[in-house]
Biopython code that builds the backbone (N, CA, C, O; Angstrom):
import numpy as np
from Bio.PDB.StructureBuilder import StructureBuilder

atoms = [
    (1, "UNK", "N", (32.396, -14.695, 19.537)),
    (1, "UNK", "CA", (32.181, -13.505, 18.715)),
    (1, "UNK", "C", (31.356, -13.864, 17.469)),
    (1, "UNK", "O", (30.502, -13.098, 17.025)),
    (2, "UNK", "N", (31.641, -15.050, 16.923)),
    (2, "UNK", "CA", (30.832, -15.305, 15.679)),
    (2, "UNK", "C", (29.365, -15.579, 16.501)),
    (2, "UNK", "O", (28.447, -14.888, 16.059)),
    (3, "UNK", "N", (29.105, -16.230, 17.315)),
    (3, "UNK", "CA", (27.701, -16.429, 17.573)),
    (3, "UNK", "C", (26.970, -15.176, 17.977)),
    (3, "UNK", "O", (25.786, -14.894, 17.796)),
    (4, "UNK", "N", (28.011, -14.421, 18.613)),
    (4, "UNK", "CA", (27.115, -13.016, 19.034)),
    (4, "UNK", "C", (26.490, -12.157, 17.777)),
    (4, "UNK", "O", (25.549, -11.364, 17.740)),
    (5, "UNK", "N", (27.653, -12.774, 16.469)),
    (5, "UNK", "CA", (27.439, -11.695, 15.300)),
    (5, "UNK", "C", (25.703, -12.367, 14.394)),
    (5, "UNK", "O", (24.808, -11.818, 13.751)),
    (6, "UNK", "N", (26.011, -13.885, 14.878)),
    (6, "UNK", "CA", (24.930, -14.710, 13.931)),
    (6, "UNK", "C", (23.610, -14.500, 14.569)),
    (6, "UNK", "O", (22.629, -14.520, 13.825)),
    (7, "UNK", "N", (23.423, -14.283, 15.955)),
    (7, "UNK", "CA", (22.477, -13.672, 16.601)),
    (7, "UNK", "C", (21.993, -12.439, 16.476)),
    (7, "UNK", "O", (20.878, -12.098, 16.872)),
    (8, "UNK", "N", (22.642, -11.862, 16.033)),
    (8, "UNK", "CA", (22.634, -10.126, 15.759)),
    (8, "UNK", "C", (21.602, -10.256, 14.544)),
    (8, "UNK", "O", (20.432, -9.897, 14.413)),
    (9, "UNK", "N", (22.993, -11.265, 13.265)),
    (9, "UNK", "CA", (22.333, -10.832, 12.217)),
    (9, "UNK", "C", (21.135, -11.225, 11.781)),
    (9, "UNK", "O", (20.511, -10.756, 10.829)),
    (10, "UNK", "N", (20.649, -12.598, 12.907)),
    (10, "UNK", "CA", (18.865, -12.969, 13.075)),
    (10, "UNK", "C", (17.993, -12.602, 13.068)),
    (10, "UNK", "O", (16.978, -12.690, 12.377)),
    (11, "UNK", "N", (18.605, -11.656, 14.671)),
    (11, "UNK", "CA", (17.586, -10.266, 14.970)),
    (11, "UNK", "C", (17.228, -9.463, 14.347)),
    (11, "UNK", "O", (16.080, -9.052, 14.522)),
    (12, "UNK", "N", (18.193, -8.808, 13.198)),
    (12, "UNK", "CA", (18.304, -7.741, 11.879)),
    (12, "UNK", "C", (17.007, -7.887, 11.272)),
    (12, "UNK", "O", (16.040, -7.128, 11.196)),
    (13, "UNK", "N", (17.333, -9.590, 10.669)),
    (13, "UNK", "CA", (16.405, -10.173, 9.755)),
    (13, "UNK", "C", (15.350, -10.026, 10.487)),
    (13, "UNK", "O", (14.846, -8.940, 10.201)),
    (14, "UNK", "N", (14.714, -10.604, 11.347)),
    (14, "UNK", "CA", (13.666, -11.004, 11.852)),
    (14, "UNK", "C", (13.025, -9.420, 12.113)),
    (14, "UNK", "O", (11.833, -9.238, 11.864)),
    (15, "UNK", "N", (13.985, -8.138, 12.691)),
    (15, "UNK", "CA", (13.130, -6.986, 12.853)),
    (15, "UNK", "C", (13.045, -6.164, 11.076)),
    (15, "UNK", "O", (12.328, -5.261, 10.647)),
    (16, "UNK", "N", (14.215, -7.056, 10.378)),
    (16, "UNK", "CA", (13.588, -6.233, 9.032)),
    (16, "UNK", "C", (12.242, -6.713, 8.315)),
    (16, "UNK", "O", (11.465, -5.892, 7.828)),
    (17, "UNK", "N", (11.987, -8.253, 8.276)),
    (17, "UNK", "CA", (10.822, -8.969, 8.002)),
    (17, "UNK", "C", (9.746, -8.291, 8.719)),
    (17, "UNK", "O", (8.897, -7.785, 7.986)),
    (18, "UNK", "N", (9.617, -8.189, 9.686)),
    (18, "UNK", "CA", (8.645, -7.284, 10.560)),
    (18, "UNK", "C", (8.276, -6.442, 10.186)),
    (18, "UNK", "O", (7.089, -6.267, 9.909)),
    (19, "UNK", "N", (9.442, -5.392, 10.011)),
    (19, "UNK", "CA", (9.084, -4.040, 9.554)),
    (19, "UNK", "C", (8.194, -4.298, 8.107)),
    (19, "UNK", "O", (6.991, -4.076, 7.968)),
    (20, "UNK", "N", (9.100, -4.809, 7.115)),
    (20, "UNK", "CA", (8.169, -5.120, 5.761)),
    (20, "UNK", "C", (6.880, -5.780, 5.917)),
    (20, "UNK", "O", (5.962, -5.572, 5.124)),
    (21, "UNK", "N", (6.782, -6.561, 6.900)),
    (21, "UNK", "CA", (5.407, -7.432, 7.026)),
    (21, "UNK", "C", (4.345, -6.101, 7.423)),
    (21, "UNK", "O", (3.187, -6.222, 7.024)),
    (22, "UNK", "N", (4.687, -4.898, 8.158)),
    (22, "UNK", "CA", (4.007, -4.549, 8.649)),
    (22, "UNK", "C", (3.274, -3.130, 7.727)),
    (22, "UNK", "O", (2.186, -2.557, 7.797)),
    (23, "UNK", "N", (4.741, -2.922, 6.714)),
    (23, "UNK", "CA", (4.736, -1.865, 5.774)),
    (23, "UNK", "C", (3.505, -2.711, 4.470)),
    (23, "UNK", "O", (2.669, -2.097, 3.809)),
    (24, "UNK", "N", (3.710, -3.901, 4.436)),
    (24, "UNK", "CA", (2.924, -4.324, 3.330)),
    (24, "UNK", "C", (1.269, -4.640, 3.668)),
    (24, "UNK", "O", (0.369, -4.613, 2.829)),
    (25, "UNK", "N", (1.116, -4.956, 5.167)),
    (25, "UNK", "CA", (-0.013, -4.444, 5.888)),
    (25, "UNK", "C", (-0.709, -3.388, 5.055)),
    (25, "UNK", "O", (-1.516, -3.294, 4.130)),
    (26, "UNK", "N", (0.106, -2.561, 5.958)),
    (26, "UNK", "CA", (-0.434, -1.081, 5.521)),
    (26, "UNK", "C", (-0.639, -0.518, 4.200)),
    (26, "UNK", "O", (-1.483, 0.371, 4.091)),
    (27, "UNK", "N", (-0.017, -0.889, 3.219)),
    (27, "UNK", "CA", (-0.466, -1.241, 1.961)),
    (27, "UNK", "C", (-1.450, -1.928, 1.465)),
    (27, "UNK", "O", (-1.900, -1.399, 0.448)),
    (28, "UNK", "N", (-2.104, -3.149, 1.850)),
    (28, "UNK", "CA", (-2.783, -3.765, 1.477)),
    (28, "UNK", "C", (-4.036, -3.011, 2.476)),
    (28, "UNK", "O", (-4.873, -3.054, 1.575)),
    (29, "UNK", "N", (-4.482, -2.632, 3.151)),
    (29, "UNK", "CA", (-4.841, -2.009, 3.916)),
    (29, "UNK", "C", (-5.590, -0.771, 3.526)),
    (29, "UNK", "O", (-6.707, -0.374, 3.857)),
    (30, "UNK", "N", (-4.689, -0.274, 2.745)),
    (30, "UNK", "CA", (-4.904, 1.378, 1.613)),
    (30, "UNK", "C", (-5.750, 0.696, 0.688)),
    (30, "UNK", "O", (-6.961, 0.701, 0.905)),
    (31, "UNK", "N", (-5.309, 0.134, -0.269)),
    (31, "UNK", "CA", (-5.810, -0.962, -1.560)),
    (31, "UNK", "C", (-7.074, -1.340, -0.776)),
    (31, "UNK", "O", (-8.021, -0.661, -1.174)),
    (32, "UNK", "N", (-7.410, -2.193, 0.202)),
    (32, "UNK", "CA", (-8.447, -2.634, 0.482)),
    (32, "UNK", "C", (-9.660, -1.514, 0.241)),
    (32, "UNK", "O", (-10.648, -1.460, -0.493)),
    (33, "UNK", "N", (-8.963, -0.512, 1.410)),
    (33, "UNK", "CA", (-10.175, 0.739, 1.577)),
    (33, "UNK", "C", (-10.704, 1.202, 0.381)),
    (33, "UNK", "O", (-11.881, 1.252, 0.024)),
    (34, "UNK", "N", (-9.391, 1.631, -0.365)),
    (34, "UNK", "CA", (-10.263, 2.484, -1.866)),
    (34, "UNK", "C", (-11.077, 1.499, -2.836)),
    (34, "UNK", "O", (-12.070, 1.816, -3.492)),
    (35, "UNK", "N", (-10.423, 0.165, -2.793)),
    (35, "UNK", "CA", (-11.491, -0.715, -3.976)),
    (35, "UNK", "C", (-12.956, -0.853, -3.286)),
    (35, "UNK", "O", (-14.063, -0.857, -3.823)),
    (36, "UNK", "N", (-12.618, -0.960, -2.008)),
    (36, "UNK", "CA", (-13.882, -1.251, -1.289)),
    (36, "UNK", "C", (-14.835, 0.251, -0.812)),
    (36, "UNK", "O", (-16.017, 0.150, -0.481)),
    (37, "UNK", "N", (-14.236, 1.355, -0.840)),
    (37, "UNK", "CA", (-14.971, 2.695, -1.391)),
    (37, "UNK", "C", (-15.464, 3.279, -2.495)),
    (37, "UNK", "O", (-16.269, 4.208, -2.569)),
    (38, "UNK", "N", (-14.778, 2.505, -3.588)),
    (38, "UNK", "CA", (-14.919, 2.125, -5.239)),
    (38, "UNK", "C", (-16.313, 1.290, -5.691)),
    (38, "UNK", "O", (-16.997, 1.652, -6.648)),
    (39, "UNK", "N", (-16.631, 0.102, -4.843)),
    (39, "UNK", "CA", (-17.065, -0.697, -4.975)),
    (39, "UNK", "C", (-18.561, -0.178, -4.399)),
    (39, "UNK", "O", (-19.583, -0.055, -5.074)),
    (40, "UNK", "N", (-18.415, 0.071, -3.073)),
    (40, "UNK", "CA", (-19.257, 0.691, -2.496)),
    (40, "UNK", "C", (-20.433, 1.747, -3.371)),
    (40, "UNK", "O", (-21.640, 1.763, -3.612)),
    (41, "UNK", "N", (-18.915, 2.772, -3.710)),
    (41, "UNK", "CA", (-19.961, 3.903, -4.231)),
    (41, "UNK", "C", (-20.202, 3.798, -5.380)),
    (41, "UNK", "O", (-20.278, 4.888, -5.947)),
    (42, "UNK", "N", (-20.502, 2.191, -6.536)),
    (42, "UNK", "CA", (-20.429, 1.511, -7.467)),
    (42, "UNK", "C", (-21.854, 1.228, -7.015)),
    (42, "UNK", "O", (-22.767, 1.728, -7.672)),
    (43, "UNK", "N", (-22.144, 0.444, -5.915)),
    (43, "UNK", "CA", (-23.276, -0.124, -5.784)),
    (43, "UNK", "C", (-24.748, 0.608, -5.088)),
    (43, "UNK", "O", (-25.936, 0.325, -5.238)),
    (44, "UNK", "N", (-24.196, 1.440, -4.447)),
    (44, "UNK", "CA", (-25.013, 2.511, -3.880)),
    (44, "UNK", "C", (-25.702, 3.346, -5.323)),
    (44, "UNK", "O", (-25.203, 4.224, -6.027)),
    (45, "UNK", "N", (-27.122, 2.617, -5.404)),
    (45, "UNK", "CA", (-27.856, 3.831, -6.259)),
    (45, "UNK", "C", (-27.925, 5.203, -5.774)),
    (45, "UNK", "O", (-27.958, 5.743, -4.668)),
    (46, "UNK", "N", (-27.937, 5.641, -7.212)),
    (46, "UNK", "CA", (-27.710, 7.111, -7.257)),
    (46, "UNK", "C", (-29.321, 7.708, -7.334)),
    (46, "UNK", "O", (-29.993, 7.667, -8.364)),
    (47, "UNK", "N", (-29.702, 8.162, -6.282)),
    (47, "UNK", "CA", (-31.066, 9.264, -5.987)),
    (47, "UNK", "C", (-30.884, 10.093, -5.645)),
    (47, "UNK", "O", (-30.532, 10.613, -4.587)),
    (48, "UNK", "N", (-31.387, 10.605, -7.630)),
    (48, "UNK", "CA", (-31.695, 12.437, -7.275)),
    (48, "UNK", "C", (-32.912, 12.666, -7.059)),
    (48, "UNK", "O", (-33.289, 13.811, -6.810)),
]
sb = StructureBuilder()
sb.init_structure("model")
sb.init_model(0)
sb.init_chain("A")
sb.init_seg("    ")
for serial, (resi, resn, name, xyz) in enumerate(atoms, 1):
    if name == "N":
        sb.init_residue(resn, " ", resi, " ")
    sb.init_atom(name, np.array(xyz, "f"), 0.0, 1.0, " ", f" {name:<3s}", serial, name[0])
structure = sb.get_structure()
């Protein structure tokens, strides 16, 4: 019973790390796009 529980609580970890690994992805991800749409429309001369 204890090993079934220490296995469990591995799995927990390992699918909660995941989840956050994947949530902070997607965060960094957002951040990337807008500095780099920022940046972009920073460097793109403006012709009127």
């Amino acid at each position: 019973m204890l090993f079934l529980s220490h296995v469990g609580a591995i799995f927990l970890s390992i699918e909660f790390s995941t989840a956050l690994t994947v949530y902070n992805l997607d965060q960094i991800f957002v951040v990337m796009e807008r500095s780099g749409a920022d940046k972009g429309y920073l460097a793109t001369p403006h012709l009127d």
